[in-house]
N, C-alpha and C positions, 0 to 999 in steps of 0.2 A: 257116241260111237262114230269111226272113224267107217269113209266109203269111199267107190269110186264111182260115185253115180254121173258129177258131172262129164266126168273123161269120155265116160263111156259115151255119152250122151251125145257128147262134142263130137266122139270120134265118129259115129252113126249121122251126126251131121242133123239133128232134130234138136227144134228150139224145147224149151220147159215148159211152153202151151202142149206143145204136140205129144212129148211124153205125160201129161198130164193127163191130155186127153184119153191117149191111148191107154194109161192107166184106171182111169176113170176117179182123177182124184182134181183138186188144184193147182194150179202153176205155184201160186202160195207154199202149199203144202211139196212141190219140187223144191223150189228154194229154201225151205228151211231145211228139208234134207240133205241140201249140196252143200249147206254151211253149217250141216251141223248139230243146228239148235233142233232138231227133231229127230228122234228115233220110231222107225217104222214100227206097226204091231206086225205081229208075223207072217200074218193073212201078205200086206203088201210086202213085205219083206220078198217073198217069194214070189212074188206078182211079177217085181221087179229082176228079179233074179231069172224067172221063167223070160220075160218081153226081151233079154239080151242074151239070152243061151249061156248063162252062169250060173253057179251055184251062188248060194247067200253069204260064203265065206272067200265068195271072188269080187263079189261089191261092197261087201261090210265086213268091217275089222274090228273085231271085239275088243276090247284093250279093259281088262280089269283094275278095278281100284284099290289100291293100295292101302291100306288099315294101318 
């Protein structure tokens, strides 16, 4: 699943420790979702979504797969 977690992140001017924190998750767990390799559970999904005053489909881009 595609995001724009880092942009955001950037553009608020907070390193991937401090969203982390602020989240209460790992800078780890930042990093795999800015590249990618991690899709949130819904819980943080919206955790995320609420800490930047977005909805979940203004930081995460669904993209289905093709069969």
């Amino acid at each position: 699943m595609k995001n724009c977690l880092e942009a955001l992140r950037k553009e608020r001017g907070i390193t991937q420790e401090e969203l982390a924190r602020d989240l209460q998750v790992t800078r780890q767990t930042i990093s795999s979702l800015e590249k990618g390799r991690y899709n949130p559970s819904i819980q943080l999904a919206f955790r995320i979504a609420r800490h930047f005053h977005r909805t979940i489909e203004e930081v995460f881009i669904f993209e289905e797969e093709e069969t």
